[in-house]
ZAMARGU-4260 file (C-alpha; in steps of 0.2 Angstrom, whole numbers, plus 5000, padded with zeros to 4 digits):
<rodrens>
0) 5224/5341/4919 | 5216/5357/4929 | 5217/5365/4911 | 5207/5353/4903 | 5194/5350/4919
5) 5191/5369/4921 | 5201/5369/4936 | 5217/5380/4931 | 5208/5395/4940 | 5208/5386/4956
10) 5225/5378/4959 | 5231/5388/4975 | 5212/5386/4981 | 5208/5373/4994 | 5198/5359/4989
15) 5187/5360/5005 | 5179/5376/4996 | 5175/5365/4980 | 5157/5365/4975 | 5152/5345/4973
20) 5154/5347/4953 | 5173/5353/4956 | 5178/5341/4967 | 5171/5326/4955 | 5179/5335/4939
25) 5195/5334/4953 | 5194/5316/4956 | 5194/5312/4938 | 5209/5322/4933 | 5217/5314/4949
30) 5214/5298/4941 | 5221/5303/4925 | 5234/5309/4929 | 5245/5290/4927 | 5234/5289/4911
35) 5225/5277/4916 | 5215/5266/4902 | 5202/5259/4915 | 5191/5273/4925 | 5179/5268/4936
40) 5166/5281/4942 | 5152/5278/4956 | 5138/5289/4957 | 5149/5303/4949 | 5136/5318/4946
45) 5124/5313/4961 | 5122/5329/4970 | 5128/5341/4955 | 5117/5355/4948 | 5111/5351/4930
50) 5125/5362/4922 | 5138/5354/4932 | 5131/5336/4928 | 5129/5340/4909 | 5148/5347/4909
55) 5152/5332/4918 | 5145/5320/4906 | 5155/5328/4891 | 5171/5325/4899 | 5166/5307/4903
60) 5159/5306/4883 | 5178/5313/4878 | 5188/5300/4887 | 5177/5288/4881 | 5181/5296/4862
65) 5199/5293/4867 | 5196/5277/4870 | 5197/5274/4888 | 5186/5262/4896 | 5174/5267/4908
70) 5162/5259/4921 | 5148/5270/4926 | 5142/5263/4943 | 5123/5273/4947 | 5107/5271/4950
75) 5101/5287/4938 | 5094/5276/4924 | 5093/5293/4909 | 5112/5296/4911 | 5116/5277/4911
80) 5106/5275/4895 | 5114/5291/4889 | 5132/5289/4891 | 5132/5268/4891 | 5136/5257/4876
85) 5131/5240/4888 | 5121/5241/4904 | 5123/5228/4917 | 5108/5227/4928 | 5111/5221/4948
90) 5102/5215/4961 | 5107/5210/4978 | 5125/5208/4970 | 5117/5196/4957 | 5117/5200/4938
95) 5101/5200/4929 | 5106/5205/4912 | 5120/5215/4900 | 5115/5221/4886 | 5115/5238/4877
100) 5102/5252/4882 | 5092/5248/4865 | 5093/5231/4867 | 5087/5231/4884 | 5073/5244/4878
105) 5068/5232/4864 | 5069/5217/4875 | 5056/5224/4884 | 5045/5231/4870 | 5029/5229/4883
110) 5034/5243/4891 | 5029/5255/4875 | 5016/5264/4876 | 5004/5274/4865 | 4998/5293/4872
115) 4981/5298/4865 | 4969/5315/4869 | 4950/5316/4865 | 4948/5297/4863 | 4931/5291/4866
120) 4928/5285/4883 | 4921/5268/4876 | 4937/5266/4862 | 4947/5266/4879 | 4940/5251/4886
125) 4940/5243/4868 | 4955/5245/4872 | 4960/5240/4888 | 4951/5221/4884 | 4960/5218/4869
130) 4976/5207/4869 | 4993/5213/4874 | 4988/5228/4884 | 4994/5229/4899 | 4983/5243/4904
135) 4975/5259/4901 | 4977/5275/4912 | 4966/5288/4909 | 4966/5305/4911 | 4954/5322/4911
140) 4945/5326/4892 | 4948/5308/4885 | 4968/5307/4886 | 4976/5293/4894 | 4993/5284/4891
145) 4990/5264/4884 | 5001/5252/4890 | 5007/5239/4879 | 5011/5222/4887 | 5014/5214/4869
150) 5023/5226/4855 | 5013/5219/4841 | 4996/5226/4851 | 5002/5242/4845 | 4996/5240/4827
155) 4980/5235/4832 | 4978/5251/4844 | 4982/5262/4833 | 4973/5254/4818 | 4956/5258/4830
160) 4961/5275/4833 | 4964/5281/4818 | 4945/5271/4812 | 4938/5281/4826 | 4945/5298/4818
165) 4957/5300/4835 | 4972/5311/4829 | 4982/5316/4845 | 4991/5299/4845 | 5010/5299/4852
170) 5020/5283/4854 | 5033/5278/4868 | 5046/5266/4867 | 5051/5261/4885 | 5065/5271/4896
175) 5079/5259/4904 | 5069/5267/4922 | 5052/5256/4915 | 5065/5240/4908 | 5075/5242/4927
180) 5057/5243/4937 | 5050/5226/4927 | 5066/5216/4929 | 5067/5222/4951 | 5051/5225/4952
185) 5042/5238/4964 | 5048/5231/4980 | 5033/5234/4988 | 5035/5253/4989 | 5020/5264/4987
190) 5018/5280/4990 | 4998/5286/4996 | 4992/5304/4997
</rodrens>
């Protein structure tokens, strides 16, 4: 197991002198070690450097390839949605929803979101007053990212872009961060300058 977790090189070294990512890669060859079918990992690259978290994610990706089940307990929404084949959103020990990352994304399909650049100023509040937009933001030199509270309001945004000879157009589908934030909400939290 030191082999295969890159820890071979360390065996006579005391764990105290581990980096964060060692002693994570550690705790997972620990429980392997009774090949265990069932892993359960909580928060297991919080704290690792981007290169330690990436190789850390393979390994968890090749068990999984084995076929070993494991449950990913973490608030870091990207690596939930990368490594995840269901998502079970909690709250306050309650379950909201389980669903795949896709499903969850499509569910909330309000959440897309339509980037543009040197879109007339009077297009963009067009925009903002048609149905289905949940808002526009806008930005410096006629960008601004659209909000769309309804996905079939996407069609109709872009239909009036194009008309109005906008060509910098990018589309968003929603990240499980945005799906997470509309099902808890903000919880009052704001940040001011």
């Amino acid at each position: 197991m030191l082999e295969r977790f890159g820890l071979a090189d360390r065996a006579d070294v005391k764990v105290e002198t581990f980096s964060r990512g060692m002693k994570q890669r550690l705790h997972l060859a620990r429980g392997l070690v009774g090949h265990a079918r069932l892993i359960i990992l909580d928060e297991p690259t919080m704290g690792m450097d981007p290169v330690a978290a990436r190789a850390f994610r393979d390994l968890v990706r090749a068990m999984r390839d084995e076929g070993r089940t494991l449950l990913l307990a973490t608030h870091d929404m990207a690596e939930a949605e990368e490594l995840c084949d269901r998502v079970t959103l909690v709250n306050e020990g309650r379950i909201l929803t389980t669903e795949s990352p896709e499903a969850l994304s499509t569910l909330m399909s309000r959440h897309g979101h339509i980037d543009v650049e040197e879109a007339p100023e009077a297009l963009l509040k067009e925009i903002a007053g048609l149905d289905g937009i949940a808002s526009v933001e806008p930005a410096e030199q006629g960008a601004a990212r659209i909000r769309l509270q309804d996905g079939d309001a996407a069609g109709r945004v872009l239909s009036l872009l194009v008309a109005a000879g906008v060509t910098r157009i990018r589309t968003g589908r929603p990240s499980l961060d945005d799906v997470y934030v509309d099902m808890l909400g903000e919880r009052g939290l704001k940040v001011s300058a």
